[in-house]
Structures are given as structure tokens and as C-alpha cells.
N, C-alpha and C positions, 0 to 999 in steps of 0.2 A: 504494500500500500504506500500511498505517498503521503509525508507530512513534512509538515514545518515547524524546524528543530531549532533552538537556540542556547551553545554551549557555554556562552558568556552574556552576561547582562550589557543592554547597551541601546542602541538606535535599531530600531526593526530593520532598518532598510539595509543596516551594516551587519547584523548580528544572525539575522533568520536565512535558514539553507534548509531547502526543497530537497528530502532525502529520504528512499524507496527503504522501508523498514518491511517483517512481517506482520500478518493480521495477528492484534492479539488476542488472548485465550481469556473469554469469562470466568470468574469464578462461579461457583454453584447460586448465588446471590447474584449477580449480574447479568445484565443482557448484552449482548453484542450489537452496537448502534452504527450503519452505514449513513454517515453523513449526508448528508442532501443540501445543507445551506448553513453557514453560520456570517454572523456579523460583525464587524468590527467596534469596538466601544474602547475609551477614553482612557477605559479599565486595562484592556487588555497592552497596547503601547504602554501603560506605565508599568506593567508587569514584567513585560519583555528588558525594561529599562533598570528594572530593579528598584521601583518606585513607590510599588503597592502595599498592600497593608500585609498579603500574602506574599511570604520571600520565595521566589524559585527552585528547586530542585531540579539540578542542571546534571547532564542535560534534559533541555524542558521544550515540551510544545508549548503554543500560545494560543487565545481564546478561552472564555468563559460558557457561552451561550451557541446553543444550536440547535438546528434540528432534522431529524432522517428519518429513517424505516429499520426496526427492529428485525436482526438478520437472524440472531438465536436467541431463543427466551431463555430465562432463567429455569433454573433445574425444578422451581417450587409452583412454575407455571402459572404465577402473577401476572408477564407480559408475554404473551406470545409472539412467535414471528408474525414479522408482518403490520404489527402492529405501528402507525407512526408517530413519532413520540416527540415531544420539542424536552431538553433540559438544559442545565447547567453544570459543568465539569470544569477542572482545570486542565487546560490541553484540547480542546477543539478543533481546532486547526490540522484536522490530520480527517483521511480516509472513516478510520474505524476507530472507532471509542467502547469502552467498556464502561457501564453504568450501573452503580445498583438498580435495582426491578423499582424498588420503593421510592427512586428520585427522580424517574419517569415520567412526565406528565403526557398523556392523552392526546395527540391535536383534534381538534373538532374536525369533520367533514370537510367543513366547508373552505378551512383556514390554509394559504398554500402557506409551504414552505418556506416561503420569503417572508410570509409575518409570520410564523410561528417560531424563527430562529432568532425573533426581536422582541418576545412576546413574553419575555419575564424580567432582565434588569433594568430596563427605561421604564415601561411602565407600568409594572409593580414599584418600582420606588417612588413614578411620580404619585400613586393611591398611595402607600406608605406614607410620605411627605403630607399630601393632603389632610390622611385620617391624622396624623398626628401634629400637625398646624394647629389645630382649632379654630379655622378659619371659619365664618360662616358668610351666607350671602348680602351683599353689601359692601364687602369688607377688602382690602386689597391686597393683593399677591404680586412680588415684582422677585420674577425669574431672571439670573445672570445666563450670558449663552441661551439665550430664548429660540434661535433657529437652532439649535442642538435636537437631535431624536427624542431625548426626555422635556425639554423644555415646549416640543411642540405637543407633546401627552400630556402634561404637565398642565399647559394651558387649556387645552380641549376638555380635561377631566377637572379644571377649575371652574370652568364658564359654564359648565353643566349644572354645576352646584350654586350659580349665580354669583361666585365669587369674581370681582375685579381684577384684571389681572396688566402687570403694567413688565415688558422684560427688555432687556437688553439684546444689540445687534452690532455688529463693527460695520454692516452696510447697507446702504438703501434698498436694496434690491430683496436684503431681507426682512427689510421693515411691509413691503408690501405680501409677503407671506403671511406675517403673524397678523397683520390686520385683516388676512381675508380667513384666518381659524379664528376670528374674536378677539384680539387683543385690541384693550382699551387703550393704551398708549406703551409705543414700541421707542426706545433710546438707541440714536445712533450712538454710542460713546466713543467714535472717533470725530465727530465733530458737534455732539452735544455735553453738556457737564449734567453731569447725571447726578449730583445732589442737589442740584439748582431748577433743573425741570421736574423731577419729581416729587418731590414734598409741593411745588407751585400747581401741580398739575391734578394732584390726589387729595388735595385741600389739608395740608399736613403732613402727609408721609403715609408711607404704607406699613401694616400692623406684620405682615410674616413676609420674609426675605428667602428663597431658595437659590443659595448659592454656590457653582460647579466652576467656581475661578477662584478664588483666595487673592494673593498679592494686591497689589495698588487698587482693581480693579471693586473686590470685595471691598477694601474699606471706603471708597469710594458709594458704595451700596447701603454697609451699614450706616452712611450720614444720611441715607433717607425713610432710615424708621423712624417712628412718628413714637412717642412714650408710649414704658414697658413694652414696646415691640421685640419680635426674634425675630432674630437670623439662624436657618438652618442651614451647616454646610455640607453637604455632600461627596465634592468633590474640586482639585486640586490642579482647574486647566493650565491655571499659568505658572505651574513648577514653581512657585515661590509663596511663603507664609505669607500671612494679611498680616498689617500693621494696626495694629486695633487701638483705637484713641480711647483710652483711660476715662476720662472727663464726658465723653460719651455714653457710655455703660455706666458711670457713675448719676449722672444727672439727667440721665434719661430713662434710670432703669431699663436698658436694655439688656437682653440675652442671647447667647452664641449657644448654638448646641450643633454638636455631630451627628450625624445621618447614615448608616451603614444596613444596605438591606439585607445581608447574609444574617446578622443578630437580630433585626427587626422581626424578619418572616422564624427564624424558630425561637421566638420567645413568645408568638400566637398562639391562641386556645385552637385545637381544630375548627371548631366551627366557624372562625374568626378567617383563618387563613383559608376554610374552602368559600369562604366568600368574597373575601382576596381573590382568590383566580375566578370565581365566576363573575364579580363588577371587573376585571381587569379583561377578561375573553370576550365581555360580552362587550364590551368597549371595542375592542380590536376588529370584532364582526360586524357593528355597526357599517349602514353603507353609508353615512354624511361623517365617519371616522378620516382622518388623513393622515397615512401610513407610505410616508414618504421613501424613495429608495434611486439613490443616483447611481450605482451602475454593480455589475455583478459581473464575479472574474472567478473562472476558476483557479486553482490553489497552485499551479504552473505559473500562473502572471502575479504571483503575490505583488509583487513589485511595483505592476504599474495598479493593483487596491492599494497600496498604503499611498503610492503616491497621487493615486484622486483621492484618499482620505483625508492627506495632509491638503489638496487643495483648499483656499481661502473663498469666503462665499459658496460653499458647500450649501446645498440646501436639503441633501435623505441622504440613507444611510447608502455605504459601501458592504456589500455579500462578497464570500468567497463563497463557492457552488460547488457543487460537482460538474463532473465535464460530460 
């Protein structure tokens, strides 16, 4: 089978080599999973890079999320062959994957391959974020990296609930996106100041922040919560810590909290998280849903997916495929 290997931590484009291994062997608990689509996420680059919150076991494939068709079932005959299944592993990026039976999920009929290999980290975390905001309707939500794959879930699963939602963009061209999914006011912050329009624009500030940049750009963000507002951060686009003004959180009682959906999803009661994947599925199968995807490569061209991934004005995601 072919996968993509990386011996040393570093830059995907310098580090990952396309190299013919054997299929491997389920254990009596596992299924044997024949790839069919995975996506590339924010997550997976800073894993490769040595960035992530999960340190590598090198040598290591790369990819969290996918999804294919179950080749051999588990020995206790929970998933049968045949069966097609979207999950989340570490190591996706290869041919064939081994999966517990039990961390399997289902694809519905109807759902292809291309959204079922997108259909658990962006938006299960954007419901995560949301359940646990407290935001209600009326109220304002301003997402960083707003044309990002989560940030456009993010806002679609915000405006549903009647919530306000206000997010960041570095270009025009993305600003006409988010305002045709609902967004009530979209920030260029390469030619707007983004504490100065939005506290003007929200009639004070906005009450919850979801933040997937950190550095300059996040503290920049948290000067437009409005008192005892939060900022939640998720994640870490611009490789550099926020500089968090003291006197802000002091006299504004505001609050910073961390966002991690691997501890969120198993610290759920069951009934909690199968209702998690049924409000996050049925979101995804919606037909007025917008489940964006700028171009699909299979695992031969990694090269030129990262390098339309790292393209700027990106507007959907990047898949590696089967061939």
C-alpha cells in the first residue's frame, strides 16, 4: 500500500515521502479501513511539524480524520465488511488503516465520502464551542479565521440558533463568502482594525470570542469583548502565543479558556454525545448546509495538496483521495 511517512519532525513539504509499505494486520478488536478520502486540517501540519499537543512516534504517518469502506471486520463482528465508516486515527494518510470496531462511526447513505472524511473535527468542535459558549440568540459571536472549514460550520451552526455572528478574513473576496452563509459583519484585518470596528459595530463588543490564531492577531480580538466576556481558544494558526493585556482581564473581567475536542467528546454522558453526532450529521445533510471543498489529489500528488492548502484566499477544504 502507499502512504505518507515522516521520519523527522519539520515542514510537510520537506519532511513527508510517498513510500509502498505492507497492508496491515487487524487485531481481533479492529477493522481493516480502505481509505476513500481524508482531509487536510491545521491539526494535522502542526503534527507533522512537531507542534501539536500529540508528540509523534516517528517514524509516523500524518492525518487525523477520514473516511473509506471497511475491508475486514473485527473478529466480535460489531462492523462488518463492507461496511462505510468515517473516523478519526492518528496516521490517515496512508492506503489502509487499522481501527478499533468501537471508534467507527457509520456514514449515512446519503453522505459521500468527501463530507464524511470532514464530518467530525471542524464540526463537532464548532457544536462543542457553541454548547459550551452559553451563547444565546441575540447575542454575538466573533470567529478568528472565519473563511477556515470550522469557522464556516461555526457560523452556519451559530445563525441557526439566532446567535450574531461577527468573524475575521485577511481578504475581500472572503468577506463576500461569509456574508452570503449569514454573517452579520465580516473584518478584513489586513486593512481594517479590528478593535475599533467591532465593539463600534456590535454596540459594545461581542460576549464569546472563538479563537484559531493566538499571536498579535488574538489579542487584537480579545480588545473587543464587551465585560465578563470569553474568549475561547482552540487553536494556534499563527505559531506564536497571544500577548494578553493584564488590565484587560482585570477591568473587564474577562476570561481565556482552552478548547480541545478529543477531552470535550469523552468527558460526555452517552446520550449527550449521541446527540452530538446526530445535531452535527444532520447539519452536514442539510441541502441549504455549505460544505465547501477546493480540490482533491490523490496521495501521489501530496505535494501539489499541501501546496493548494498553503494557498492564501483559500476558500474549502483540500482531500487526498484514492486514485
Amino acid at each position: 500500500m502507499q502512504e505518507l511517512i515522516f521520519e523527522q519532525t519539520g515542514l510537510p513539504l520537506e519532511v513527508l515521502q510517498l513510500k509502498e509499505s505492507p497492508i496491515p494486520t487487524p487485531k481481533s478488536h479492529e477493522v481493516l479501513v480502505k481509505v476513500k478520502a481524508r482531509n487536510i486540517n491545521p491539526s494535522d501540519i502542526m503534527f507533522v511539524r512537531g507542534m501539536y499537543g500529540i508528540t509523534p512516534k516517528l517514524p509516523s504517518s500524518a492525518g487525523f480524520e477520514a473516511s473509506g469502506v471497511v475491508e475486514q471486520g473485527d473478529e466480535g463482528g460489531k462492523v462488518k465488511a463492507g461496511t462505510r465508516v468515517m473516523f478519526t486515527a492518528i496516521g490517515t494518510w496512508r492506503e489502509y488503516v487499522c481501527v478499533p470496531a468501537a471508534l467507527v462511526i457509520p456514514v449515512p447513505p446519503q453522505m459521500s465520502d468527501e463530507v464524511a472524511c470532514q464530518a467530525f473535527v471542524n464540526p463537532m468542535t464548532a457544536y462543542g464551542m457553541i454548547e459550551e459558549s452559553g451563547l444565546r440568540a441575540g447575542e454575538w459571536l466573533l470567529i478568528t479565521a472565519g473563511a477556515s472549514a470550522f469557522g464556516k460550520f461555526a457560523l452556519q451552526m451559530a445563525k441557526s440558533k439566532g446567535i450574531k455572528v461577527a468573524a475575521t478574513v485577511r481578504h475581500d473576496a472572503q468577506k463576500e463568502v461569509l456574508e452570503s452563509l449569514g454573517a452579520d459583519l465580516v473584518v478584513n484585518t489586513e486593512t481594517e482594525k479590528l478593535q475599533k470596528v467591532v465593539p463600534e459595530k456590535t454596540d459594545g463588543g461581542v460576549q464569546v470570542i472563538f479563537d484559531a490564531v493566538g499571536g498579535i492577531l488574538g489579542a487584537k480580538a480579545l480588545a473587543c469583548l464587551r465585560p465578563k466576556g470569553k474568549m475561547m481558544v482552540f487553536g494556534a494558526l499563527a505559531l506564536e502565543n497571544m500577548p494578553v493585556n493584564s488590565g484587560l482581564l482585570i477591568f473587564k473581567n474577562l476570561r481565556i479558556e482552552g478548547f480541545w475536542l478529543s477531552t470535550w467528546v469523552e468527558e460526555l454522558a452517552p446520550g449527550a454525545r449521541m446527540k452530538a453526532f446526530q445535531t452535527v450529521f444532520g447539519f452536514l445533510m442539510k441541502e441549504d448546509s455549505k460544505i465547501d471543498i477546493e480540490g482533491k489529489y490523490p496521495l501521489s500528488e501530496f505535494k501539489a495538496a499541501l501546496e493548494a492548502y498553503e494557498k492564501l484566499g483559500r476558500n474549502g477544504k483540500i482531500l487526498l483521495v484514492s486514485e
